[in-house]
N, CA, C and O atoms as CSV, one atom per row, in Angstrom:
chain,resi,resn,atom,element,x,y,z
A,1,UNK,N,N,92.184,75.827,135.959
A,1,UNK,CA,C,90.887,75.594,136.574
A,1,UNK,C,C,91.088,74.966,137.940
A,1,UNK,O,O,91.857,74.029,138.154
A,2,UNK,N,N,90.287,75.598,138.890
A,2,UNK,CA,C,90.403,74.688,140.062
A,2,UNK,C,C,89.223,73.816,140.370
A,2,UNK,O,O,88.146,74.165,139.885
A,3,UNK,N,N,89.262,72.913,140.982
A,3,UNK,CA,C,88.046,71.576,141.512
A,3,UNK,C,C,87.210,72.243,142.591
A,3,UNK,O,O,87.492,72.898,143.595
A,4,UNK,N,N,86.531,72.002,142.251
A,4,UNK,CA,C,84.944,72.366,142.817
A,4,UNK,C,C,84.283,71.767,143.815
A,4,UNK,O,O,84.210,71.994,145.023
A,5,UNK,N,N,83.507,70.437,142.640
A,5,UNK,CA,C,82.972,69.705,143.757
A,5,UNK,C,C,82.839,68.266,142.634
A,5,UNK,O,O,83.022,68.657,141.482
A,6,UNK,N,N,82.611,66.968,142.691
A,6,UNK,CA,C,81.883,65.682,142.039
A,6,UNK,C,C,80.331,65.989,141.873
A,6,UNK,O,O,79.602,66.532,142.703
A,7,UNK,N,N,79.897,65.380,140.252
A,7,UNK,CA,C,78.974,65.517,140.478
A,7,UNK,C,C,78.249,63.861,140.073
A,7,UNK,O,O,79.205,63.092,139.983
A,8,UNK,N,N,77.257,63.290,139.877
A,8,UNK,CA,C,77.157,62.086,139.621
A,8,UNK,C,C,77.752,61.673,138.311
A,8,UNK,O,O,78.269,60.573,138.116
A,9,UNK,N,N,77.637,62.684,137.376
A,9,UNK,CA,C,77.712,62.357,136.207
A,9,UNK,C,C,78.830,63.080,135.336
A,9,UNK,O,O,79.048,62.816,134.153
A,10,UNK,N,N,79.377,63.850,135.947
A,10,UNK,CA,C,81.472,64.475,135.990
A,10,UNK,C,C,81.478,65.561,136.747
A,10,UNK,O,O,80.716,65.824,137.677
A,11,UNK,N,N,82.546,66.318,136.236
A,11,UNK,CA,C,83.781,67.031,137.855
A,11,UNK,C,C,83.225,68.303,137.683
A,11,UNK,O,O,82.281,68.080,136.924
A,12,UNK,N,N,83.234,69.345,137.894
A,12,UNK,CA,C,82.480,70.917,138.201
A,12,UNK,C,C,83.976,71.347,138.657
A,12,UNK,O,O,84.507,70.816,139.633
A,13,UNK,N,N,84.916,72.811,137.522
A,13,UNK,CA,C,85.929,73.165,137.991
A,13,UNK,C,C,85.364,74.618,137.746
A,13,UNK,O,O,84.546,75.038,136.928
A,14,UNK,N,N,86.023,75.182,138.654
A,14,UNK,CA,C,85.728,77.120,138.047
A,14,UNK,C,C,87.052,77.542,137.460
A,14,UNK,O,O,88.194,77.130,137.660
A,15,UNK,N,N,86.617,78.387,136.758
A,15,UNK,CA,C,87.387,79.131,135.789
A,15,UNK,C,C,87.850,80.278,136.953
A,15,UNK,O,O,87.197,80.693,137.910
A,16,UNK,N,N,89.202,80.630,136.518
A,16,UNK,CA,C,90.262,81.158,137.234
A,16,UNK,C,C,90.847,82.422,136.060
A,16,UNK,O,O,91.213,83.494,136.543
A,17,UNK,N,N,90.891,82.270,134.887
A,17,UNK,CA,C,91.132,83.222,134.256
A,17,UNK,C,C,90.152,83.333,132.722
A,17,UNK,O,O,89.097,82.829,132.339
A,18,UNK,N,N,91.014,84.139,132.229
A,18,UNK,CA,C,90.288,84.922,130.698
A,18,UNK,C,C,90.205,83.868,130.181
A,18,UNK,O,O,89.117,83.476,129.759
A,19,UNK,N,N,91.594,82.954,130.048
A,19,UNK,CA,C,92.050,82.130,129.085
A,19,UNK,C,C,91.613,80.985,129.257
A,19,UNK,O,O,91.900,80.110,128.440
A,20,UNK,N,N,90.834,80.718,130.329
A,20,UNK,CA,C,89.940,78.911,130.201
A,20,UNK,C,C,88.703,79.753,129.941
A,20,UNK,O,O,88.083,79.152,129.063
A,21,UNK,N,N,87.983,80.962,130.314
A,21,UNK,CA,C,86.726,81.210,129.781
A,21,UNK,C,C,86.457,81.175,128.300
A,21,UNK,O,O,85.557,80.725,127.591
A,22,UNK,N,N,87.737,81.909,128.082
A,22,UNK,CA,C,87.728,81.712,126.133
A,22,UNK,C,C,87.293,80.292,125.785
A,22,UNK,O,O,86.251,79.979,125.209
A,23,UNK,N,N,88.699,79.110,126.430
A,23,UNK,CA,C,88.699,78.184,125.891
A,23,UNK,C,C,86.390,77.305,125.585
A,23,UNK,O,O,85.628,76.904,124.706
A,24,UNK,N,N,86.510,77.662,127.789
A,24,UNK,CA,C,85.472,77.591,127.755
A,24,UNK,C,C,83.780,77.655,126.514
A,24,UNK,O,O,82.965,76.777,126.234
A,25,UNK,N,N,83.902,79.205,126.059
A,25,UNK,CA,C,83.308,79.645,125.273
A,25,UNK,C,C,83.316,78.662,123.599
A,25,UNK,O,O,82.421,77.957,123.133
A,26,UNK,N,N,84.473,78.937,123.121
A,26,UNK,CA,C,84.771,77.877,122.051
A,26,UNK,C,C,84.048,76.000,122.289
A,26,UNK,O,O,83.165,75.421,121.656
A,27,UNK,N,N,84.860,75.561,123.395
A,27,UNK,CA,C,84.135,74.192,123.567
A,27,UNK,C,C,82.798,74.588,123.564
A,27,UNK,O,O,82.439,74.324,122.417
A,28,UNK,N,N,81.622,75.174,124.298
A,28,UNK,CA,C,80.661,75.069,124.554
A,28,UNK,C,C,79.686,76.157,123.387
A,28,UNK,O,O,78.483,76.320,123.589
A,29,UNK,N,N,80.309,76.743,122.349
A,29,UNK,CA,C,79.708,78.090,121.609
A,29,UNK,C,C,78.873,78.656,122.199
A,29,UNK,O,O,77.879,78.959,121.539
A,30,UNK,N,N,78.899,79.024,123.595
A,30,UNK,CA,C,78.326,80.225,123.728
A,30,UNK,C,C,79.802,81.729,124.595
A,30,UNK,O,O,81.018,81.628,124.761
A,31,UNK,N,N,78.937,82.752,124.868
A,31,UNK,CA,C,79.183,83.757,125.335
A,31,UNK,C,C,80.233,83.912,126.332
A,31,UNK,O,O,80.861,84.970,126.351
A,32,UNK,N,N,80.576,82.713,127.406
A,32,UNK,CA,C,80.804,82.882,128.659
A,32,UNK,C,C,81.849,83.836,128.727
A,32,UNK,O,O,81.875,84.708,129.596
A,33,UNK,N,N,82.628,83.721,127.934
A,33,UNK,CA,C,84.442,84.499,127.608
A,33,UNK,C,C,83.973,86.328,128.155
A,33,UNK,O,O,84.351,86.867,129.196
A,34,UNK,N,N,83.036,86.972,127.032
A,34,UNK,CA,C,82.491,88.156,127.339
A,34,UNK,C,C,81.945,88.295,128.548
A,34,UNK,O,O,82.225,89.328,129.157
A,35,UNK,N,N,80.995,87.253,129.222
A,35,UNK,CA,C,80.821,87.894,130.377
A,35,UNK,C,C,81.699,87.422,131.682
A,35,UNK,O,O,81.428,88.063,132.698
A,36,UNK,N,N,82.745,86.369,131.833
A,36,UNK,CA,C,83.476,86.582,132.203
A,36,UNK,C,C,85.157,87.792,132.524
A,36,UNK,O,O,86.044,87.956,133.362
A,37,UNK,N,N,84.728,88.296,131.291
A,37,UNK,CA,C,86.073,89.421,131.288
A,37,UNK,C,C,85.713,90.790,131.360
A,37,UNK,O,O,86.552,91.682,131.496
A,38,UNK,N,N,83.554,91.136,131.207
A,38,UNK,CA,C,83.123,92.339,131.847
A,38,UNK,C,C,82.784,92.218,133.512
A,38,UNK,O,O,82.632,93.097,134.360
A,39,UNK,N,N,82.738,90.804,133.592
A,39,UNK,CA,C,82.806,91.144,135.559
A,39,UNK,C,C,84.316,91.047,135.978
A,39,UNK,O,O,84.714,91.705,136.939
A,40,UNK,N,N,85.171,90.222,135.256
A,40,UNK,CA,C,86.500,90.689,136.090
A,40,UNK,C,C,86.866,92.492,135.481
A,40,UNK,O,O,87.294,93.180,136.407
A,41,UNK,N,N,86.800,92.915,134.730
A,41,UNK,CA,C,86.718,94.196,134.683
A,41,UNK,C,C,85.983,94.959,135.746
A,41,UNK,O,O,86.447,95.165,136.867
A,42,UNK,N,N,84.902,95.332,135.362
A,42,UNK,CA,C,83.964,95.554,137.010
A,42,UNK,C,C,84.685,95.394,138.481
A,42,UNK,O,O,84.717,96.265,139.351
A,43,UNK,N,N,85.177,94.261,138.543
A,43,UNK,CA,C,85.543,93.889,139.514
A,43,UNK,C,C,86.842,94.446,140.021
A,43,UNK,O,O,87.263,95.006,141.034
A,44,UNK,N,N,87.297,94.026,138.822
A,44,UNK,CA,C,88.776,95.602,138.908
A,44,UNK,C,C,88.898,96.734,139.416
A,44,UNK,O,O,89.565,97.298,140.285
A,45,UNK,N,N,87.842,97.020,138.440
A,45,UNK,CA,C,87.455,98.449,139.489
A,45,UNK,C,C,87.225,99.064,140.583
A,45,UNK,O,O,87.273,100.273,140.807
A,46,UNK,N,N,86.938,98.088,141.364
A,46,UNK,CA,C,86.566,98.415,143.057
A,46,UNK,C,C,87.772,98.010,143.464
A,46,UNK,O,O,87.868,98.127,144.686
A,47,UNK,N,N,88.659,97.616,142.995
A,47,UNK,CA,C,90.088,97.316,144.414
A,47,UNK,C,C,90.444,98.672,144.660
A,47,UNK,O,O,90.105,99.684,144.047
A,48,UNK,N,N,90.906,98.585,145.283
A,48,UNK,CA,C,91.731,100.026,146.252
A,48,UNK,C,C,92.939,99.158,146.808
A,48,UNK,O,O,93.047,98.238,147.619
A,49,UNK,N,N,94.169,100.193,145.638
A,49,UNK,CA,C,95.318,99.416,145.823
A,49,UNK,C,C,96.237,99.779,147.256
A,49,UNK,O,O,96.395,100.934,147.650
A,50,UNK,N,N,96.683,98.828,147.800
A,50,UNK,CA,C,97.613,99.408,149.269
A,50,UNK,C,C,98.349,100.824,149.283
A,50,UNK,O,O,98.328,101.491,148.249
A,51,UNK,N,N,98.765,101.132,150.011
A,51,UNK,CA,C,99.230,102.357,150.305
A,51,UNK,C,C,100.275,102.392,149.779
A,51,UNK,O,O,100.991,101.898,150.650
A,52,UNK,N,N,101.038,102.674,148.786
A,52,UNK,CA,C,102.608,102.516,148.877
A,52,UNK,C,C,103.077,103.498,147.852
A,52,UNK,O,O,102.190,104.151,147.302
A,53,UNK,N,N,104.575,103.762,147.423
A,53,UNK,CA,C,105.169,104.447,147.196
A,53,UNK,C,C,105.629,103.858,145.779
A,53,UNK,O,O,105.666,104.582,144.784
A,54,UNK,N,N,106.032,102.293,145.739
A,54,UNK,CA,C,106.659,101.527,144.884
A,54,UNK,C,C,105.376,100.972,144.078
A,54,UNK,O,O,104.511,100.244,144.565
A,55,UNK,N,N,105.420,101.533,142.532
A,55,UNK,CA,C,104.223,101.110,141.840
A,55,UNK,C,C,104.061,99.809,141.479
A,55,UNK,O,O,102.920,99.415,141.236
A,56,UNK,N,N,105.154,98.935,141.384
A,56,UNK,CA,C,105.361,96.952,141.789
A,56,UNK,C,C,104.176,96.745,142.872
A,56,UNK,O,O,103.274,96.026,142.443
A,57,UNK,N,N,104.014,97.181,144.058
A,57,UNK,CA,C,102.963,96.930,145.248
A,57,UNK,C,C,101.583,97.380,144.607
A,57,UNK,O,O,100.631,96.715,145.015
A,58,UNK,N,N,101.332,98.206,143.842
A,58,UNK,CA,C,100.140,98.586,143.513
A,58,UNK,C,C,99.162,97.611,143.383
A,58,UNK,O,O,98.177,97.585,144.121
A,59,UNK,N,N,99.485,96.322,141.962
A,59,UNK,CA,C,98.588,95.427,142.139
A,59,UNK,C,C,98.704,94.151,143.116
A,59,UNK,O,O,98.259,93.072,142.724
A,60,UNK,N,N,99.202,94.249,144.174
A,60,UNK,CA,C,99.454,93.108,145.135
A,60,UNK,C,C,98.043,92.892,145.722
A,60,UNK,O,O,97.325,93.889,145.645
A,61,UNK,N,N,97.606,92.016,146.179
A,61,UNK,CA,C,95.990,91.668,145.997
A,61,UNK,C,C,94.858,91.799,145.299
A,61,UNK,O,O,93.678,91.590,145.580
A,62,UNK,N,N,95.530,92.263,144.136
A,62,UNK,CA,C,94.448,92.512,142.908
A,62,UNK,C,C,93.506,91.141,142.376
A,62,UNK,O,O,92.308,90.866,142.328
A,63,UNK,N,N,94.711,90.517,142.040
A,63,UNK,CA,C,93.801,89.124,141.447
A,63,UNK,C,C,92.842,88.428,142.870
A,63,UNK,O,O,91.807,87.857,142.523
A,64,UNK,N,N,93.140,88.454,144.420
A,64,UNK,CA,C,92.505,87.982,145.250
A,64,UNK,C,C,91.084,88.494,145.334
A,64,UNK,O,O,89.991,87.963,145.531
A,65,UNK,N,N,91.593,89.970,145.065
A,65,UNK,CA,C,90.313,91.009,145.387
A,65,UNK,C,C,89.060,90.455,144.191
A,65,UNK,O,O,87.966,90.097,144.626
A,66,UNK,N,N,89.334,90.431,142.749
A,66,UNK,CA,C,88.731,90.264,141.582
A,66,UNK,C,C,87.767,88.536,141.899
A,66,UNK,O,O,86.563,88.286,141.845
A,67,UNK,N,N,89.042,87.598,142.241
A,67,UNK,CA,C,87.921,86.588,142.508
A,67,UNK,C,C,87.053,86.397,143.663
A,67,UNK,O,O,86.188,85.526,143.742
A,68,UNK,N,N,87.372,87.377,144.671
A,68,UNK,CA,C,86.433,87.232,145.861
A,68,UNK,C,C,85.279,88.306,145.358
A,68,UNK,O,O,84.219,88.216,145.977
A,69,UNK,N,N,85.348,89.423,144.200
A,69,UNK,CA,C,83.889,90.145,144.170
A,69,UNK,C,C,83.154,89.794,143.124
A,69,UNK,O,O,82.006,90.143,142.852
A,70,UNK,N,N,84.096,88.865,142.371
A,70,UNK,CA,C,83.362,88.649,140.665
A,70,UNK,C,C,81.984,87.657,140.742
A,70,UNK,O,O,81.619,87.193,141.822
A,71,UNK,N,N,81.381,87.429,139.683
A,71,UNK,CA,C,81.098,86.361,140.212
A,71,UNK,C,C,81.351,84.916,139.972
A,71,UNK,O,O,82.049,84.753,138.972
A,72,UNK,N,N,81.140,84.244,140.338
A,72,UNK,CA,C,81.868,82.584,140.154
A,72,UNK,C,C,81.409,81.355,138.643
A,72,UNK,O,O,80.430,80.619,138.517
A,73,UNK,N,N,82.492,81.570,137.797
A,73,UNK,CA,C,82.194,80.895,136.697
A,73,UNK,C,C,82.706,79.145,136.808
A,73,UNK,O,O,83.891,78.811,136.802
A,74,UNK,N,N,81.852,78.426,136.881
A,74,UNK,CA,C,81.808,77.155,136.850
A,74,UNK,C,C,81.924,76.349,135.573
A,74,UNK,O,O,81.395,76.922,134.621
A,75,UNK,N,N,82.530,75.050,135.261
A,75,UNK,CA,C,81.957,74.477,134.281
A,75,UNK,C,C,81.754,72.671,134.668
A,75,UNK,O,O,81.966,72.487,135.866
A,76,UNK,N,N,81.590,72.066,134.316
A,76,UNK,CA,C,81.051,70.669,134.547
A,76,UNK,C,C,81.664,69.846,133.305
A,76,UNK,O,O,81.305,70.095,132.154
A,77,UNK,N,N,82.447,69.023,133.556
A,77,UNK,CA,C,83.181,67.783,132.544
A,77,UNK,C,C,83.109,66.600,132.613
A,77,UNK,O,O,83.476,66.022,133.636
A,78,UNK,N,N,82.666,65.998,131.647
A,78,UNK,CA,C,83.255,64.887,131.501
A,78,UNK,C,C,84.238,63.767,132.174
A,78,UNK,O,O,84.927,64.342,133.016
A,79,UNK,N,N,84.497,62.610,132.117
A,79,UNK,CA,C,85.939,61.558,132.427
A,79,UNK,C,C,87.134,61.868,131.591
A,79,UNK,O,O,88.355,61.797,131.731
A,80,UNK,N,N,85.698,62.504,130.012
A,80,UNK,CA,C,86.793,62.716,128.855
A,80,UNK,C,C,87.303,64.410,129.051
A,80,UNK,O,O,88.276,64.777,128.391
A,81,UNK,N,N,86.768,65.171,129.761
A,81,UNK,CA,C,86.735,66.653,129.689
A,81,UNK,C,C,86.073,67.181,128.176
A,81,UNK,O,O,86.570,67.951,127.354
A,82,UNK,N,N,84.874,66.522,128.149
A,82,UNK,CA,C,84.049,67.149,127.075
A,82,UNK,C,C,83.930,68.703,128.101
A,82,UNK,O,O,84.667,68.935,129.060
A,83,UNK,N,N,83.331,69.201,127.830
A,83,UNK,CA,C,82.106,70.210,128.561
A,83,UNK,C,C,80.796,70.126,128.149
A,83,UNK,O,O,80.301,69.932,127.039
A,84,UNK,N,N,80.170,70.365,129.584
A,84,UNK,CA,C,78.863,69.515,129.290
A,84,UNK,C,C,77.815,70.954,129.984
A,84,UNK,O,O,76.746,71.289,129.475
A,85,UNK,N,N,78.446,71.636,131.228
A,85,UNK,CA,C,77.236,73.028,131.764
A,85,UNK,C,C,78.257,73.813,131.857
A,85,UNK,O,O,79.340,73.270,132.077
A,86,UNK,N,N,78.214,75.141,131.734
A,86,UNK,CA,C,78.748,75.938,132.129
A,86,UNK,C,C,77.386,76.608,133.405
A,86,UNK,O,O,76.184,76.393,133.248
A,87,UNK,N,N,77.977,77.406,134.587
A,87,UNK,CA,C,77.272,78.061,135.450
A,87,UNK,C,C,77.795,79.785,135.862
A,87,UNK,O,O,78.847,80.384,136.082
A,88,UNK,N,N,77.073,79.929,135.828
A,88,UNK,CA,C,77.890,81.761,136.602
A,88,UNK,C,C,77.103,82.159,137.841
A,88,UNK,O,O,75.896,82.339,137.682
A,89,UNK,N,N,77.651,82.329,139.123
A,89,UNK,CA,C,76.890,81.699,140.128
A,89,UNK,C,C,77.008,83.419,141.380
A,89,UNK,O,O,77.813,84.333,141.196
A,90,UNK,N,N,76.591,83.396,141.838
A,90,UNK,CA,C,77.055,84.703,142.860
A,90,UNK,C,C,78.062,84.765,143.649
A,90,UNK,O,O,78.282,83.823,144.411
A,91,UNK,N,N,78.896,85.908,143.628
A,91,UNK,CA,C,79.879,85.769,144.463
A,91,UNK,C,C,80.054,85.206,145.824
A,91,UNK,O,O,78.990,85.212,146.443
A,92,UNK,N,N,80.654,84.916,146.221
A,92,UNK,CA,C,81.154,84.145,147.490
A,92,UNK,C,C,80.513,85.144,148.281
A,92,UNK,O,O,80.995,86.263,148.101
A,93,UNK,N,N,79.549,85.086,149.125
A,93,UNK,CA,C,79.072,85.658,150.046
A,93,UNK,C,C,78.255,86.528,149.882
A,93,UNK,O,O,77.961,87.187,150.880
A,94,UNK,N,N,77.564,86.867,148.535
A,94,UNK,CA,C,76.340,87.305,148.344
A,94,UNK,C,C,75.323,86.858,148.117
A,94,UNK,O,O,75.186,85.875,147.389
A,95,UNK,N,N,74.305,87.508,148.721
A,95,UNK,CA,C,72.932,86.937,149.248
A,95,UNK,C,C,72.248,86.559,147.462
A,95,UNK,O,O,72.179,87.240,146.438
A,96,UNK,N,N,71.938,85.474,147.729
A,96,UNK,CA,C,71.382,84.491,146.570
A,96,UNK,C,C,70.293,85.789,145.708
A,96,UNK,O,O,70.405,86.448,144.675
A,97,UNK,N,N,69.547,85.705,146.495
A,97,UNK,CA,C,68.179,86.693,145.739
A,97,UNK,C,C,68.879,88.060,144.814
A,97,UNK,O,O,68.415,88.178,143.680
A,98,UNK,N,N,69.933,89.063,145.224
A,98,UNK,CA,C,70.259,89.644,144.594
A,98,UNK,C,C,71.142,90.105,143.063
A,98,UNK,O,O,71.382,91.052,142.314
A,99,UNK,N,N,71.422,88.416,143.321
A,99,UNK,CA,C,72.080,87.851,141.773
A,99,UNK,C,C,71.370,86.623,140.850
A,99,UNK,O,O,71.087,85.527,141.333
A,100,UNK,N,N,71.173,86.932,139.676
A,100,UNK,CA,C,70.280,85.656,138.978
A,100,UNK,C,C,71.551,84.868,138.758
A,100,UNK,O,O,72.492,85.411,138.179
A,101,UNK,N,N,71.624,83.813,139.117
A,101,UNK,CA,C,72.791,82.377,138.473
A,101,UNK,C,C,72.062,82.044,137.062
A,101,UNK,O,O,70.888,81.788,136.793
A,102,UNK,N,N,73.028,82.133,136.408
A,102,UNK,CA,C,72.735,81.788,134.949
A,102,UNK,C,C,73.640,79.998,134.292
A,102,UNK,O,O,74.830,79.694,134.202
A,103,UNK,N,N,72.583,79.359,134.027
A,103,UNK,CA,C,73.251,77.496,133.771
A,103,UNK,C,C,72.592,77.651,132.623
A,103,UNK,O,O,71.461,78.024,132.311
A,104,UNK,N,N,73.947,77.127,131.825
A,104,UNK,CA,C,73.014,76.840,130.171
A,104,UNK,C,C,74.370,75.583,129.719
A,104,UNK,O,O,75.506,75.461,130.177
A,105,UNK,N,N,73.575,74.734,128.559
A,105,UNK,CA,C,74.163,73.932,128.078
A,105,UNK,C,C,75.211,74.037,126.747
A,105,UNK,O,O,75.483,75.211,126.494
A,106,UNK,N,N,75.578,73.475,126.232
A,106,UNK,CA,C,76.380,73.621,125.109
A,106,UNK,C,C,75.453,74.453,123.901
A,106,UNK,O,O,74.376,74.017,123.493
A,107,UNK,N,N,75.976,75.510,123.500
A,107,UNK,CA,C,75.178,76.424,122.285
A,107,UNK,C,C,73.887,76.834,123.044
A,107,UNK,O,O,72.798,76.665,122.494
A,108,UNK,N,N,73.990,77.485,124.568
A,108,UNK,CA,C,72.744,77.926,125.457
A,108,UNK,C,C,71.732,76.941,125.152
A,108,UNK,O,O,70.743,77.547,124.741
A,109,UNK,N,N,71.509,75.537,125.171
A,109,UNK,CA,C,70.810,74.931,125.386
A,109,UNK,C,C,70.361,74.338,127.045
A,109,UNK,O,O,71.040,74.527,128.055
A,110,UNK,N,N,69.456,73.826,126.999
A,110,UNK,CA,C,68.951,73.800,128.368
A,110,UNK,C,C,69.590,72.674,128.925
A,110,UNK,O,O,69.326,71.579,128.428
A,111,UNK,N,N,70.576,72.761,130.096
A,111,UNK,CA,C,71.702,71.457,130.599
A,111,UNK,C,C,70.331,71.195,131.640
A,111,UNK,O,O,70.668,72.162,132.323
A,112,UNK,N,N,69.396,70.834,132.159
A,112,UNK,CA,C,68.453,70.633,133.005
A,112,UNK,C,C,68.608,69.383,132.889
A,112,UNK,O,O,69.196,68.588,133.623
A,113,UNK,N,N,67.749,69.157,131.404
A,113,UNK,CA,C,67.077,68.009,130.737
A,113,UNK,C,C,68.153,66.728,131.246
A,113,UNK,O,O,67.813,65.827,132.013
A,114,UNK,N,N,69.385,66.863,130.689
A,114,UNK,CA,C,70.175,65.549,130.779
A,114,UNK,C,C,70.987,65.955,132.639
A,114,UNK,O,O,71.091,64.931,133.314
A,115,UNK,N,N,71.380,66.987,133.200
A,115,UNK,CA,C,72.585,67.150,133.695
A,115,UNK,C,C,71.704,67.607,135.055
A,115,UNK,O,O,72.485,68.251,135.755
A,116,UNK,N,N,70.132,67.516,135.831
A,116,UNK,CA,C,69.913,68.294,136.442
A,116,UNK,C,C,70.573,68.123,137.836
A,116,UNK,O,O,70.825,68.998,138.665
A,117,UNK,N,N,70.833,66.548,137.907
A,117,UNK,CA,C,71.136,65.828,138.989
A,117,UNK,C,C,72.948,66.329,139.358
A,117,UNK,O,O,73.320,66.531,140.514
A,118,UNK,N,N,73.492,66.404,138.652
A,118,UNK,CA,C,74.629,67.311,138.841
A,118,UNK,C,C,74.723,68.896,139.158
A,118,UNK,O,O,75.594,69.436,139.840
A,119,UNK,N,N,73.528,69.576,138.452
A,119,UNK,CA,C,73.506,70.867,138.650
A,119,UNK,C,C,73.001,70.971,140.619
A,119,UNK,O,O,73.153,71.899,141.413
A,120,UNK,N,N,72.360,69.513,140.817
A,120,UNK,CA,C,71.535,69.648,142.072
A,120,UNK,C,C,73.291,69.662,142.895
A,120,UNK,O,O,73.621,70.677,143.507
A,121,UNK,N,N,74.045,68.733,142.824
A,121,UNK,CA,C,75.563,68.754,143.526
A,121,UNK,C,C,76.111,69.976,143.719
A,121,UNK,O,O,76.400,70.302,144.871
A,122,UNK,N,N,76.414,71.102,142.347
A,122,UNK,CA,C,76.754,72.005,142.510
A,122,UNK,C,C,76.329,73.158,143.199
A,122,UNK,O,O,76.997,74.126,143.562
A,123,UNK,N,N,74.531,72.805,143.395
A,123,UNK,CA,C,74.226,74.135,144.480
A,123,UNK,C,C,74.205,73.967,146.107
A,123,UNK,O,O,74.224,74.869,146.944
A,124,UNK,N,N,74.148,72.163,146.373
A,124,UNK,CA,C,74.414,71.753,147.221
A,124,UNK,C,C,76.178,72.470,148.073
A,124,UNK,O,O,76.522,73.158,149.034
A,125,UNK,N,N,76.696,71.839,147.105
A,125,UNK,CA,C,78.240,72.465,147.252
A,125,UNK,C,C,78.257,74.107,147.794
A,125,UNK,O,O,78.936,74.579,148.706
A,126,UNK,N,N,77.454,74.667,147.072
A,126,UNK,CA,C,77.617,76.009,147.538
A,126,UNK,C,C,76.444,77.189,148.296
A,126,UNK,O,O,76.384,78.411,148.434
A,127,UNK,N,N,75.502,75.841,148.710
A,127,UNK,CA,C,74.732,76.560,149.769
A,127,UNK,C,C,73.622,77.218,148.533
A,127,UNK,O,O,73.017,78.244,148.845
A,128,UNK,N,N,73.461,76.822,147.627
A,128,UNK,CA,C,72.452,77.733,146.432
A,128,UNK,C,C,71.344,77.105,145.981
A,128,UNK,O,O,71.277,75.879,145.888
A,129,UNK,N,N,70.357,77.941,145.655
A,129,UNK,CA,C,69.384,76.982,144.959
A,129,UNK,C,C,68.777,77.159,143.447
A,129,UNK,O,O,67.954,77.969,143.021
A,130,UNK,N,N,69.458,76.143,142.821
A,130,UNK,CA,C,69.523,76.325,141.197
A,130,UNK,C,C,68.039,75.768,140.422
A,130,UNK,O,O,67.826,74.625,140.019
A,131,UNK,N,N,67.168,76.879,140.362
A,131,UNK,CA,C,65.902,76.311,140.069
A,131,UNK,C,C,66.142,76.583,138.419
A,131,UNK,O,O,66.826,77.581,138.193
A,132,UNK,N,N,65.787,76.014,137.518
A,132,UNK,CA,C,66.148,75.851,136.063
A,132,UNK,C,C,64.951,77.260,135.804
A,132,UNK,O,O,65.338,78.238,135.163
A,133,UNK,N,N,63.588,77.213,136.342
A,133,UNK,CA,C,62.818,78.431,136.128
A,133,UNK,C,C,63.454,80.116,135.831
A,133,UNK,O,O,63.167,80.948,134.971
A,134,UNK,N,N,64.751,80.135,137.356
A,134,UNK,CA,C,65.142,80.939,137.521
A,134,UNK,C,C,66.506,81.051,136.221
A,134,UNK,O,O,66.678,81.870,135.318
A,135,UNK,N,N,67.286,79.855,136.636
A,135,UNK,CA,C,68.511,80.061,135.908
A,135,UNK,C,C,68.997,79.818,134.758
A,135,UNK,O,O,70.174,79.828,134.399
A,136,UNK,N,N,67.834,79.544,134.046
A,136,UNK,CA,C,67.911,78.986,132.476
A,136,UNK,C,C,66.998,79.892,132.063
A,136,UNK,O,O,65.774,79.833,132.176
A,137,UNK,N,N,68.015,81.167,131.327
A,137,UNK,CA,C,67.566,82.218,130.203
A,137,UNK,C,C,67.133,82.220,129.663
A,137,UNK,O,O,66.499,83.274,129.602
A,138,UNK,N,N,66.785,81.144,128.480
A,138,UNK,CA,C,66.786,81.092,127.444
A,138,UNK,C,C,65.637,80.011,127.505
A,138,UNK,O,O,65.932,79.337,126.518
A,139,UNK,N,N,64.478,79.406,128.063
A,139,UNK,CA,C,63.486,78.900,128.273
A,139,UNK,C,C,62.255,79.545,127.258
A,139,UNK,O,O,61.719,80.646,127.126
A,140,UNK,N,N,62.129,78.132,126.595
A,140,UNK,CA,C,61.667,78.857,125.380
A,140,UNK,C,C,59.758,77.865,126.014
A,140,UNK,O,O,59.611,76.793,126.603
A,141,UNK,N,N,58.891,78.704,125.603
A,141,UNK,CA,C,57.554,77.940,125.958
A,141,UNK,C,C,56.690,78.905,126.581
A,141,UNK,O,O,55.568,78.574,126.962
């Protein structure tokens, strides 16, 4: 996982591969694992590998390509590294409106209620605006 950003109330790292989304998924029981490994799939798909002769070069910027089009899976921890939000956010340089960011809490519960003031850090951090209306699915009422 790499570091993100501080938030008042713990650290915001993104997920970098399959294998912290899994982990991800398990700590938090929901989904994230699946839809983390159908957008790096997806995402796969659009590289266009370099020109070359030697099939070793084929995937040489593959993994760069995948995290610059996927989109960006976040999670939010603890001092203890509980997990407390997971986020899935738009790729690095796509226009906000054309992707819904999806924030849900442990077992898709609503992380608003306790965590909103952190979720406010993380869109700060990335230029976004995380309205719970928009990005919480599962809004029951």
């Amino acid at each position: 996982m790499q570091f993100v950003c501080d938030g008042p109330n713990g650290t915001w790292f993104r997920m970098e591969t399959e294998g912290e989304a899994i982990r991800e998924s398990q700590l938090m029981n929901h989904a994230v694992e699946k839809h983390f490994r159908q957008a790096a799939e997806a995402a796969a798909k659009t590289f266009v590998p370099p020109a070359s002769t030697w099939a070793f070069e084929q995937k040489i910027g593959l993994k760069s390509h995948v995290q610059k089009v996927m989109p960006i899976f976040v999670t939010l921890r603890n001092s203890e590294g509980a997990g407390l939000v997971t986020a899935m956010l738009p790729p690095a340089g796509t226009d906000e409106s054309s992707f819904r960011p999806v924030v849900v809490g442990p077992a898709n519960a609503d992380p608003y209620t306790r965590h909103a003031e952190d979720i406010k850090a993380l869109a700060r951090h990335y230029g976004l605006t995380l309205d719970p209306a928009r990005c919480f699915p599962y809004r029951r009422g």
